[in-house]
N, C-alpha and C positions, 0 to 999 in steps of 0.2 A: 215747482222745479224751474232752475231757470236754466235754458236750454243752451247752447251753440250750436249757432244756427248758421255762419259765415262759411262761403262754398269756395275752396281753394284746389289748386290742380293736383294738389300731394297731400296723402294722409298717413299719420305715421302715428301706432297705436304701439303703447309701451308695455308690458307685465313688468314692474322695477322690483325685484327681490332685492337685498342686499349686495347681493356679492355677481350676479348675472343677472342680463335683463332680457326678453326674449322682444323683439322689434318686429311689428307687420306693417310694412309699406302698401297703400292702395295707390291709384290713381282714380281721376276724378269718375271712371266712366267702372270702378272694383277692380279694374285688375290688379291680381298682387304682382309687386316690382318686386319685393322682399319679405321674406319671412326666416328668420333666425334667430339662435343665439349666441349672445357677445357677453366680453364683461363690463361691467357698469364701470368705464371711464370715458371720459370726453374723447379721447380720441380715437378710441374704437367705435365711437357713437357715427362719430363725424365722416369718419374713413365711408359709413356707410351711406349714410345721408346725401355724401358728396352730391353725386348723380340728380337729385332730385332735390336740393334747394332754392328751386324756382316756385315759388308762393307754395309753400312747405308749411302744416300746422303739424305741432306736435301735441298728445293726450296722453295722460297717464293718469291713475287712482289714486285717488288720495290716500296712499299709506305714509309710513314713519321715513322715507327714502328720498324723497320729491325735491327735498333742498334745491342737492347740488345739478339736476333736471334743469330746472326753474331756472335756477341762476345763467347755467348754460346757454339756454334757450333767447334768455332777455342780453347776455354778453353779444353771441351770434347775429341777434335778430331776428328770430326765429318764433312763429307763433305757437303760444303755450294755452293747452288749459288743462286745469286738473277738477279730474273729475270727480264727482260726490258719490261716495265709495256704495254709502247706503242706498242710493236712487239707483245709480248702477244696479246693483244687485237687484231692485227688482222690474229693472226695465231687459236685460239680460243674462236672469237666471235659468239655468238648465243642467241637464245630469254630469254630463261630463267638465269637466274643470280641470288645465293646468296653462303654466306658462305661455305656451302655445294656441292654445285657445284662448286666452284672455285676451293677448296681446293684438288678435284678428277682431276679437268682438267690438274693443275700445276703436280699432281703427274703422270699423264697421258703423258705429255711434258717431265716430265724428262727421262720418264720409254722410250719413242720412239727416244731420242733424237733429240727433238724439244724445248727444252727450249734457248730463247733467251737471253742472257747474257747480265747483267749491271755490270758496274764496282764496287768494293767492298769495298769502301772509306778505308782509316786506321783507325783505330782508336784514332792514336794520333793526327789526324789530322780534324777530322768530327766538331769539336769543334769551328775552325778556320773558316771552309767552315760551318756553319751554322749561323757565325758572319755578316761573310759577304750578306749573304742571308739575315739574318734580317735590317741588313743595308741597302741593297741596299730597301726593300720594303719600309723602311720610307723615303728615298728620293724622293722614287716617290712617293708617300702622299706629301711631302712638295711641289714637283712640280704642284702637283694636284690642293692643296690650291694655290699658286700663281697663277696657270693658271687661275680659278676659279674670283679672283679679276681683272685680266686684262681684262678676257671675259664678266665680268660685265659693267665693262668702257666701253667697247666696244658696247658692248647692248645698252648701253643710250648715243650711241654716243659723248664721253664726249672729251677732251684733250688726248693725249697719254699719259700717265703716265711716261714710260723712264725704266729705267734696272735695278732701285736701289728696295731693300730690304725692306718688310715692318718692317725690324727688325733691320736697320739699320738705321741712321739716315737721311740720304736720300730719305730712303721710308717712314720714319715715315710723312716726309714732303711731299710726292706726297700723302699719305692717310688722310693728311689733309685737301687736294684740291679733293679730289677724293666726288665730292657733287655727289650724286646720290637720288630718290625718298626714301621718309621716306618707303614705304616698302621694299627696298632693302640695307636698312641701317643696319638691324641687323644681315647681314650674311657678310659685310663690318667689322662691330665691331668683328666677331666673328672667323671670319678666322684669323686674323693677331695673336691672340691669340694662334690659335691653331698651325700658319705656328715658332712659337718660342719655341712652346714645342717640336714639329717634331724639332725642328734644335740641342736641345739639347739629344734629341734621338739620333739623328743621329752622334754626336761629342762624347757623352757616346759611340759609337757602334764602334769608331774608334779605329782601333787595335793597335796603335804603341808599348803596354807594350808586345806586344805580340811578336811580329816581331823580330827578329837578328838584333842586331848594322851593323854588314856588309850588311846584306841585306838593312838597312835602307836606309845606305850610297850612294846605290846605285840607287836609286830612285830620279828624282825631278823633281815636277811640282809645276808651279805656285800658281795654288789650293788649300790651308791648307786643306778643307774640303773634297777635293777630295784624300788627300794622303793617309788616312788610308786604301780609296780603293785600291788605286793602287800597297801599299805595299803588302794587302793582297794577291792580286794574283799571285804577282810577287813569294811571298816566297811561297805558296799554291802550286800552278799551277804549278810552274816550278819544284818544288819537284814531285808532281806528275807522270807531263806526262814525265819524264825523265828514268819512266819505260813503261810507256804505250806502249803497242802495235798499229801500225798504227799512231802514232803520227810522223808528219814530221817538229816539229823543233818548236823553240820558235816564228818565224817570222809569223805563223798562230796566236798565241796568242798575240801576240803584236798590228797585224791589227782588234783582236775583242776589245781589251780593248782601242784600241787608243792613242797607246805610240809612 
């Protein structure tokens, strides 16, 4: 774990839900200056903050919300870290949990230096790595659905089917033969449907307008449908971790993604 450990005169621990966020103010010696709920915009944040922007850090979890936190904080000038949501949990787990208590714990971790650090995406870049995140989730939906119709054949002990596509014409021709009981017929008609709308999701979610012509260049797999993956990371990843800390080299990232 890598810690924060920097001792400032104001701590200010977030709970960020969506739509409210619950704020605990310490100061350097614990006392609470504030503990509330607001809603999650800038200028309810700030109204609050006023008082106590004299060497001021701010900490939050890393959940799905932290963006527009982040961005604020680095606009302002205001020290950010966001913290790793899993280490958290087990340096500050206990029975009782809500907004309110969270929002004291995080300010509590930062004030002891015990807050565990997650990396702090860029912002010009969060855009790219959220593409890809939504991509990869409907391939595996689309894997889901085909698995789905082979485990049916399977069920009713039928022919093997073979490797081709129900969206291609190959597979259009194995789901012609693919006889199974009339009540297992309508999730038969209704998957192939659904495995062609996944596939244009997933061909939508392909990044190439995104990507650098040299970086392009330098990519190739046989796969059209897997390229847009693979560019992604390549130009993401490698931008990345070429500042990261403890990072030993692009030959780790090559053996996750399978190049």
């Amino acid at each position: 774990m890598n810690f924060y450990t920097q001792q400032h005169k104001h701590y200010c621990g977030i709970d960020l839900p969506a739509r409210a966020m619950y704020v605990c103010l310490l100061d350097q010696h614990g006392t609470k200056l504030v503990h509330k709920n607001l809603p999650t915009t800038p200028d309810a944040f700030l109204r609050v903050i006023a008082p106590y922007r004299e060497d001021l850090v701010v900490g939050v979890e890393c959940m799905f919300t932290w963006y527009w936190l982040a961005d604020f904080c680095s606009k302002e000038g205001i020290a950010f870290v966001l913290g790793h949501a899993l280490d958290m949990k087990a340096i500050q787990g206990g029975k009782a949990k809500n907004d309110k208590i969270e929002a004291q714990k995080i300010a509590v971790l930062l004030r002891g230096g015990m807050m565990p650090q997650a990396y702090v995406y860029p912002a010009e870049m969060r855009a790219t790595r959220d593409l890809l995140r939504r991509r990869c989730h409907l391939a595996r939906k689309r894997a889901e659905l085909l698995a789905h119709i082979h485990n049916t054949n399977s069920q009713y002990h039928l022919p093997r089917l073979g490797s081709g596509s129900p969206t291609k014409p190959t597979g259009k021709l194995w789901l012609s033969i693919f006889l199974i009981p009339v009540s297992a017929r309508r999730s038969r008609s209704t998957f192939p449907s659904s495995i062609t709308m996944t596939n244009c999701w997933v061909r939508s979610n392909s990044i190439s307008r995104a990507v650098p012509k040299p970086m392009m260049s330098r990519v190739s797999l046989g796969c059209s449908q897997s390229l847009g993956l693979a560019r992604c990371w390549r130009w993401s990843c490698s931008t990345r971790f070429r500042t990261a800390p403890g990072f030993r080299g692009c030959k780790i990232l090559s053996r996750i993604v399978g190049w």
